[in-house]
C-alpha positions in Angstrom: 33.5 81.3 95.5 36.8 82.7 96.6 36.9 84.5 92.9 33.8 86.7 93.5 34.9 88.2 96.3 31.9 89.1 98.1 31.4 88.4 102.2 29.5 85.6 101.8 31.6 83.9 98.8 34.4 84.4 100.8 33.0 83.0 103.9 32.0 79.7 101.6 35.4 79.8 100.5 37.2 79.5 103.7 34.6 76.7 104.3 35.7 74.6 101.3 39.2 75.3 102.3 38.9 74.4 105.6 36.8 71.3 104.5 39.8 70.5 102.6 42.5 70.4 105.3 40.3 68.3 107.6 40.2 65.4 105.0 44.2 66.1 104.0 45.9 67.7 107.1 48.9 68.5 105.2 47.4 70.0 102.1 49.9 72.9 101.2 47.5 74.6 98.4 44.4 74.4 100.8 46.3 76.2 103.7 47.6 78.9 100.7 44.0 79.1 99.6 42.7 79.4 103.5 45.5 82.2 103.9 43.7 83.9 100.7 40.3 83.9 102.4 41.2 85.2 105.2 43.1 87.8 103.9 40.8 89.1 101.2 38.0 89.2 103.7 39.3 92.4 105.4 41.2 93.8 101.9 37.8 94.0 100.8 36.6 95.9 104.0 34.7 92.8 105.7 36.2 91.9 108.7 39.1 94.4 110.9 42.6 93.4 109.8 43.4 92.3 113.3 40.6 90.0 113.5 42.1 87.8 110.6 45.3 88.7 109.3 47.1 86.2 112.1 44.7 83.9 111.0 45.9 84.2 107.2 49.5 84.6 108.6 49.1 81.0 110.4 47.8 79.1 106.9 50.2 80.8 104.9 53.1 79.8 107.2 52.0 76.2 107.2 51.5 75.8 103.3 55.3 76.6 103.1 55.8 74.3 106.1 54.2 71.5 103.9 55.8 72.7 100.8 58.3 74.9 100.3 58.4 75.3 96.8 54.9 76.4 96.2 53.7 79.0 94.1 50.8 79.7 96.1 52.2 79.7 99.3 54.7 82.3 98.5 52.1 84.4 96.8 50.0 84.1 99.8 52.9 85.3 102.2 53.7 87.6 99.9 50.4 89.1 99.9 50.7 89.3 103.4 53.7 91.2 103.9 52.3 94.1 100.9 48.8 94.5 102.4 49.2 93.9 106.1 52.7 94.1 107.4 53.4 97.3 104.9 57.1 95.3 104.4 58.0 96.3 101.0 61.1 94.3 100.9 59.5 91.2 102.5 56.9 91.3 99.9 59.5 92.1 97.0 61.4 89.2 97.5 58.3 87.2 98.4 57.2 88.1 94.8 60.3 87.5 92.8 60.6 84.0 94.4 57.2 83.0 93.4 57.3 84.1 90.3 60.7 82.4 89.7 58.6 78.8 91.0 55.7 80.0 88.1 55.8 82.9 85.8 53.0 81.6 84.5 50.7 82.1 87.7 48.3 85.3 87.3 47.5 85.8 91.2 51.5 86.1 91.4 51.0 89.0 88.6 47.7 90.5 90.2 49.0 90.7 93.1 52.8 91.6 92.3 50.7 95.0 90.2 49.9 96.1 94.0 53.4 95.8 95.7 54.1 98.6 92.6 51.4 100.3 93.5 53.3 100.8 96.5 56.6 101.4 95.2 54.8 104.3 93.0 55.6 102.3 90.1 52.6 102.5 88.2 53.4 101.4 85.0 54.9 98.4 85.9 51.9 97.9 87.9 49.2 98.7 84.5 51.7 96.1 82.9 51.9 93.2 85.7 47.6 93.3 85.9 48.0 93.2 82.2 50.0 89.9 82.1 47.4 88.8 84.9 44.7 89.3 82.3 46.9 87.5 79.4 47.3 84.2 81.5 43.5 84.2 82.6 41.7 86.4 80.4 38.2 85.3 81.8 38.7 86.0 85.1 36.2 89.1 86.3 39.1 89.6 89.0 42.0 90.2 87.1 39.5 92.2 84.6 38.6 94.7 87.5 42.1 95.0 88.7 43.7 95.8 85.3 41.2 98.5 85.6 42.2 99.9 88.9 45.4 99.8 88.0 44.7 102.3 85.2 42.7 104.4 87.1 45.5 105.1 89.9 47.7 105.7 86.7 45.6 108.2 85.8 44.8 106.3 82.4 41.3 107.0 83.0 40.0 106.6 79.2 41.7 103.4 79.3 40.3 102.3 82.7 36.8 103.2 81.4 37.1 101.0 78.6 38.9 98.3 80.3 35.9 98.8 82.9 33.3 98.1 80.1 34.8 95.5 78.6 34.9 93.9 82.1 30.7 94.5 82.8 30.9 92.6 79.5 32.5 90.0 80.7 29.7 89.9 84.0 27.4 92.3 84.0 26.7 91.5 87.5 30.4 91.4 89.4 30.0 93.9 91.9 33.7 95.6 91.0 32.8 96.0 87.3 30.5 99.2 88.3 32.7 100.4 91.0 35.9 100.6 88.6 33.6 102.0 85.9 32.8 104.5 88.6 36.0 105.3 89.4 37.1 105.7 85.9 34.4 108.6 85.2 35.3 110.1 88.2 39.2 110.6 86.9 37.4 112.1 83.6 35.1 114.5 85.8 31.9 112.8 84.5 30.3 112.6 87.5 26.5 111.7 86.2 28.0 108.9 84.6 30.1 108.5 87.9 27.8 108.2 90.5 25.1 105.9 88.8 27.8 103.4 88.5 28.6 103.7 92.2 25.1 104.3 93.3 24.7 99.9 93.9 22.7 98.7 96.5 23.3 99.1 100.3 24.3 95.2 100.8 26.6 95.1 98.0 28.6 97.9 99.0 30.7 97.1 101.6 32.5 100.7 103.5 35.6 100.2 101.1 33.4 101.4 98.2 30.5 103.5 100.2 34.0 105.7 101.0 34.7 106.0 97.2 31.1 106.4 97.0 31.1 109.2 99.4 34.1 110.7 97.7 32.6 111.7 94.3 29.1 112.8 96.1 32.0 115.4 97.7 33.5 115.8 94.5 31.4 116.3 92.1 29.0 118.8 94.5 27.2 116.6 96.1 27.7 117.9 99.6 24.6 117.0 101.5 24.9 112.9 100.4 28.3 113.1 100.6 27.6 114.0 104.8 24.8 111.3 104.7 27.5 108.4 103.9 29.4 109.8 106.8 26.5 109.3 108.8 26.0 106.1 107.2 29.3 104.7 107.9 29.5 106.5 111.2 26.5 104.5 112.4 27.9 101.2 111.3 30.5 101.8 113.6 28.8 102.5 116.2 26.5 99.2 116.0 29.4 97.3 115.7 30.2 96.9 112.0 33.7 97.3 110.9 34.1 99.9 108.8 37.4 101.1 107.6 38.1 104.9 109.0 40.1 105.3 105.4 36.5 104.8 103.4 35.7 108.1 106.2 39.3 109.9 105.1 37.9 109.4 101.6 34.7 111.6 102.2 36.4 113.6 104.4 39.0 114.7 101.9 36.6 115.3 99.1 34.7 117.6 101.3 38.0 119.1 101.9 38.0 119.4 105.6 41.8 118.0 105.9 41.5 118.0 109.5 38.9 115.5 109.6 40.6 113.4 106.5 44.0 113.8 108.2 42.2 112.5 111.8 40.8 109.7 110.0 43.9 108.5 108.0 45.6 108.3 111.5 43.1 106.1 112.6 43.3 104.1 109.1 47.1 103.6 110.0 46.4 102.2 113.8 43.7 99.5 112.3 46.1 98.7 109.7 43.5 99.4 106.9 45.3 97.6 103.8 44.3 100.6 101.1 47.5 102.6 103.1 50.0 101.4 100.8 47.9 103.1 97.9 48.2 106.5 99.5 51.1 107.7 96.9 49.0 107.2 94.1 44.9 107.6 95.6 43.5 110.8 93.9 41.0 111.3 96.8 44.3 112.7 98.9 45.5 114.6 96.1 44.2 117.8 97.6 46.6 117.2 100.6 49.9 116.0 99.3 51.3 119.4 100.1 50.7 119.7 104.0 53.8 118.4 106.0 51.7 115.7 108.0 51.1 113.4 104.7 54.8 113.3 103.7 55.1 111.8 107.4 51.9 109.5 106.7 53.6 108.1 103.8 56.9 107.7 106.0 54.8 106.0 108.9 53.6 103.5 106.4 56.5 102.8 104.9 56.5 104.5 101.5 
């Protein structure tokens, strides 16, 4: 459950985990795997950092209580310190010590290719998602991420074949249209583009209705790139959370920087995870140059 990655999966997930614990209290690979849920539930734009990252903290710290020398745990607390804290260093040496326990762990890999995503090393991060891939070449997961990570290397032939090999794999994973998507986005074929991204309403979750809304904006789309910002505006207000960077997304595409600069801020103060990609996210290419998103990048920690 935890490996498809939707709400509800991940929901069961942190049910079997917790299921887990109650029948072994000192468990170290089900707290590490509790952490995971957690943690992946807002990533994916679920659930408000805030409302589960201490949660994810609290597992991951008591895995490593139990035992210190596991793999997971350190890949958990790794992930952790990359996609909530913003601690580059923390996570870097978080990384390097779980890969020391086991090379031969792909999460350590998949998720090591994101701490050089923000580092702005991208070929190292194409290469880590790769060895991901190697060590567990049927997993949809490390599939999809290879992809991304080609995409924000703006390898985007590469990332649209990697994406089709990956709807291959399962036709139906979610993440296999939205990397395909993204892919023909980077090539400027937006038909192709938007009928990959164009899923249904309760797959999406605002993480990808953002991307979504971005290539409406880009590729001319103007009137349903507003209606997404409507869309997502009115899951706000009835209580949904809904990451403002999905609304920077459309914002920027539409090019009103104000708005995108206004929503990025407010990104930052909830602690949206996708901050760390900001060096590398084409949506924000078209404001790299003003002053504000140097001191963005600085706030973050890049």
């Amino acid at each position: 459950f935890f490996e498809k990655r939707d709400s509800a999966s991940l929901r069961k997930a942190r049910d079997y985990f917790e299921r887990a614990i109650a029948k072994d209290s000192s468990y170290a690979l089900a707290y590490a795997g509790l952490s995971d849920a957690y943690s992946h539930s807002s990533v994916f734009g679920y659930v408000a950092p805030r409302d589960v990252f201490p949660q994810a903290k609290l597992a991951a710290a008591k895995a490593l209580a139990f035992d210190s020398l596991s793999v997971e745990a350190h890949t958990s607390q790794a992930f952790i310190s990359l996609f909530y804290d913003w601690d580059l260093p923390a996570a870097g040496r978080e990384f390097d010590r779980a890969l020391a326990l086991d090379p031969r762990y792909p999460p350590a890999h998949l998720f090591h290719a994101w701490y050089f995503i923000a580092t702005n090393q991208v070929t190292d991060a194409v290469e880590e998602a790769r060895t991901a891939v190697k060590l567990d070449p049927f997993s949809a997961v490390n599939n999809a991420r290879l992809a991304s990570m080609l995409t924000f290397a703006r390898r985007y032939a590469e990332a649209l074949d990697q994406s089709q090999k990956l709807l291959e794999l399962d036709p139906s994973f979610f993440q296999a249209h939205a990397e395909l998507g993204r892919a023909s986005l980077g090539l400027g074929r937006c038909a192709e583009a938007l009928a990959a991204l164009e899923r249904p309403p309760e797959v999406l979750s605002a993480i990808y209705r953002g991307v979504l809304g971005n290539a409406y904006a880009r590729c001319g789309h103007r009137a349903d790139a507003l209606t997404e910002i409507k869309r997502l505006e009115s899951l706000l207000k009835a209580g949904q959370y809904v990451s403002h960077y999905s609304l920077a997304m459309v914002h920027a595409g539409l090019g009103d920087k104000e708005r995108a600069f206004a929503e990025l801020d407010r990104a930052y103060a909830e602690r949206a995870a996708p901050m760390f990609q900001l060096k590398v996210e084409s949506a924000f290419d078209g404001m790299r140059g003003d002053p504000r998103f140097g001191q963005l990048l600085k706030k973050v920690g890049l």
